[in-house]
C-alpha positions in Angstrom: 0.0 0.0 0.0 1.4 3.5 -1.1 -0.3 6.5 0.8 1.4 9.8 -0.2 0.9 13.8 -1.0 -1.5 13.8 -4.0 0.9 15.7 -6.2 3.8 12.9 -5.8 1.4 10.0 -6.5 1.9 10.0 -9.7 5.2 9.7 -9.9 6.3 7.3 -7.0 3.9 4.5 -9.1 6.1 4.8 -11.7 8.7 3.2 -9.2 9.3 -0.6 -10.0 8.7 -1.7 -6.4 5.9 0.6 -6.1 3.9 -0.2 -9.2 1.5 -2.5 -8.1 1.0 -0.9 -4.7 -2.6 0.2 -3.7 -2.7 3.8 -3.4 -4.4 6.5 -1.3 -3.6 10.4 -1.3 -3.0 12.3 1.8 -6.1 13.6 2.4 -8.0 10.1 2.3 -5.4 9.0 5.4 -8.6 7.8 7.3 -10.1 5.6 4.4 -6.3 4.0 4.3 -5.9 3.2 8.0 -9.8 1.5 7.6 -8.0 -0.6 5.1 -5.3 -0.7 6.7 -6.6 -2.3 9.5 -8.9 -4.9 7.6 -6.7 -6.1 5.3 -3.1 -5.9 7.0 -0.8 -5.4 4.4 2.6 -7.0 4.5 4.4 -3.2 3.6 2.5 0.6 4.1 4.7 2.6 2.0 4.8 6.5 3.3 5.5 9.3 0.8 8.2 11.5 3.1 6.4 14.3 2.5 3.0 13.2 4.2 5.3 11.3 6.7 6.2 14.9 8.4 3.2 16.3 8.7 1.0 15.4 11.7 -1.4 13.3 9.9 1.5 11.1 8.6 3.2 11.0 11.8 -0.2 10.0 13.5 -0.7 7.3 11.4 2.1 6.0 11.8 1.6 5.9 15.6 -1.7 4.1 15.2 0.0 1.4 13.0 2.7 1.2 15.9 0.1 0.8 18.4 -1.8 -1.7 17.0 -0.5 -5.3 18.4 -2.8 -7.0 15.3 -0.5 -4.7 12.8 2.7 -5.9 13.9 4.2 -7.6 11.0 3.0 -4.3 8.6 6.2 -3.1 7.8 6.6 1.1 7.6 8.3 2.5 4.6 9.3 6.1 4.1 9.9 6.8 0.2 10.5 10.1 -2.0 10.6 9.9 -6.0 14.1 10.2 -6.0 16.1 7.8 -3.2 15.0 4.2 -1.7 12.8 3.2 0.8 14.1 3.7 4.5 12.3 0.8 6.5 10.7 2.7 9.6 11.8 0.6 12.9 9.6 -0.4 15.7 11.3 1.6 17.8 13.1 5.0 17.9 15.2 5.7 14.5 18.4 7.3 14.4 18.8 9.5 11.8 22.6 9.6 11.3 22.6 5.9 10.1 20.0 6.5 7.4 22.1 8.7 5.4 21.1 11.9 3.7 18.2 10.9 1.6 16.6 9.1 4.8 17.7 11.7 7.4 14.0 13.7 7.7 12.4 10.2 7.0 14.0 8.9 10.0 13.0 12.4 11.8 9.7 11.6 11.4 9.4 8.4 12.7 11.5 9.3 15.7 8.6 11.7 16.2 5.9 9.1 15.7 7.2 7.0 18.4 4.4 7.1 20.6 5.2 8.8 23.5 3.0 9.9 26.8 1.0 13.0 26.1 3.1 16.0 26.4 2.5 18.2 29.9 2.1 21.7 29.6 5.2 22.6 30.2 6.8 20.9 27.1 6.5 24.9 26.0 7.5 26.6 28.9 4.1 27.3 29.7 3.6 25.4 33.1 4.2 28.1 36.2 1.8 26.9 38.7 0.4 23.4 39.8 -1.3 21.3 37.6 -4.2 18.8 38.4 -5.7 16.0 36.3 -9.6 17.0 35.7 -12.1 13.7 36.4 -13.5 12.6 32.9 -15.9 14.3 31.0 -15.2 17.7 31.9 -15.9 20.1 28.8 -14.8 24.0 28.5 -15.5 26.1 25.2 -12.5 27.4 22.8 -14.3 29.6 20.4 -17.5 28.4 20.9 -16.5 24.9 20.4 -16.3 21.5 22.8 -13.1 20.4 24.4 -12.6 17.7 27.0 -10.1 18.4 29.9 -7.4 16.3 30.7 -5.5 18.4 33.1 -5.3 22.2 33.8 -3.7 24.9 36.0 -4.6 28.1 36.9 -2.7 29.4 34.0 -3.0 26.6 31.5 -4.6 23.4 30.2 -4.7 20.2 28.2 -7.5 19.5 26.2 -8.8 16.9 23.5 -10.7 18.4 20.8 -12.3 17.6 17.7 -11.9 21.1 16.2 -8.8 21.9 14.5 -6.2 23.6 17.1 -2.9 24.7 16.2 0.4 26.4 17.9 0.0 29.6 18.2 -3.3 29.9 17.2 -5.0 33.0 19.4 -9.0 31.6 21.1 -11.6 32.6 23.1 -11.9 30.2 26.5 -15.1 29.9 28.5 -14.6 27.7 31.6 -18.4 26.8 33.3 -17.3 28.3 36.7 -20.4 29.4 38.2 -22.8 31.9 36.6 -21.9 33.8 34.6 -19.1 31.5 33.2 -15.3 32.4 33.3 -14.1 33.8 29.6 -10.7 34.8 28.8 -8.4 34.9 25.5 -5.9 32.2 25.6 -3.4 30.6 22.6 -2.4 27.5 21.6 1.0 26.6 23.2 1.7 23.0 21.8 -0.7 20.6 19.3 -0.5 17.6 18.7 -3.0 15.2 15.9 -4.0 11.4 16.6 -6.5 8.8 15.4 -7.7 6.8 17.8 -9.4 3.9 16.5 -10.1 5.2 13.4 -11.6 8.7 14.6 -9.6 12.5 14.6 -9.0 14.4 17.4 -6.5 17.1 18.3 -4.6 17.5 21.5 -3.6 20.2 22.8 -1.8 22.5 25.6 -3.7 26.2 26.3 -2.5 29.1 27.8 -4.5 31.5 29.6 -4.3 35.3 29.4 -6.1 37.9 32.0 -7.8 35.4 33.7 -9.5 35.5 37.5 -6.7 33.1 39.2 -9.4 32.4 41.9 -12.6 31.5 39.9 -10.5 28.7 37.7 -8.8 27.6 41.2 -12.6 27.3 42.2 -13.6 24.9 39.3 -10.4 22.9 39.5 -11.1 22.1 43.1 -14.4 21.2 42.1 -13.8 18.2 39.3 -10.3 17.3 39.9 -9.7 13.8 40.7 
């Protein structure tokens, strides 16, 4: 199976070992990992480019994870060098060589890894607490399930696109009326778990009431 950026489809297939290979563009990465996961092929062939990005980089996590997908060997490829073979467990780049070096990159950041606190951007300066499940806040007028959060930060799972950097609108259901603040994206990261999207991501706060978000993580902190 071949699963690359649309406009290199073309011509990887006119690669010899690639010729025969089922193929699926980038942006039907969801529809691949369904067939993925059905029909187990010996080889998933990764076009470098769509490796690097976070969707590529997710699916290969959720190939990784899955104990029934173990002998599915991970290939990174470009139209103009060999495959590098992606390990099971953390690459290292320098003995790839230079066509394989970013290839190897991104599989050293597919290796799954436990989700990244808040202060993987400097972003963590008071105590954090893990919030008890099903705890939703609003970031621009949209859903997002709490994992942990501080008085000046939080993680969150969301099915809205969130990026770094990316400047939002928070509302926190702290009594009535609720807490709303403008926060930004510090960190974001994209999975697929069992075949669905999400986004996870680290917040920070700006001009918020310290003591009405102390309040409500008191209240559903486990």
């Amino acid at each position: 199976m071949l699963i690359a950026a649309a406009e290199q489809l073309a011509s990887l297939k006119e690669r010899e070992d690639l010729s025969a290979a089922q193929v699926f563009s980038d942006a039907e990465a969801l529809h691949a990992l369904d067939v993925i996961t059905r029909q187990r092929p010996a080889v998933v062939a990764l076009d470098r480019l769509f490796a690097t990005t976070s969707r590529g980089t997710a699916l290969i996590n959720r190939i990784k994870a899955d104990p029934s997908l173990s002998g599915c060997e991970i290939r990174i490829v470009t139209d103009d060098a060999g495959p590098h073979v992606a390990p099971r467990g953390r690459g290292d780049a320098a003995a790839v060589g230079a066509a394989g070096a970013a290839a190897a990159l991104a599989v050293e950041e597919a290796t799954p890894v436990p989700a990244a606190p808040l202060d993987q951007r400097g972003t963590r300066r008071a105590p954090r607490f893990k919030i008890a499940d099903g705890v939703e806040v609003e970031i621009d007028g949209n859903p997002a399930t709490l994992v942990d959060m501080s008085v000046v930060g939080a993680q969150v799972i969301s099915s809205t696109v969130l990026r770094p950097n990316q400047r939002v609108r928070m509302l926190v259901p702290s009594g009535s009326p609720p807490v709303r603040f403008r926060a930004a994206v510090a960190w974001a990261s994209f999975e697929i778990p069992k075949g669905t999207t999400r986004y996870r991501a680290g917040i920070e706060f700006f001009e918020v009431d310290p003591a009405a978000l102390a309040r409500f993580i008191d209240q559903h902190r486990t």
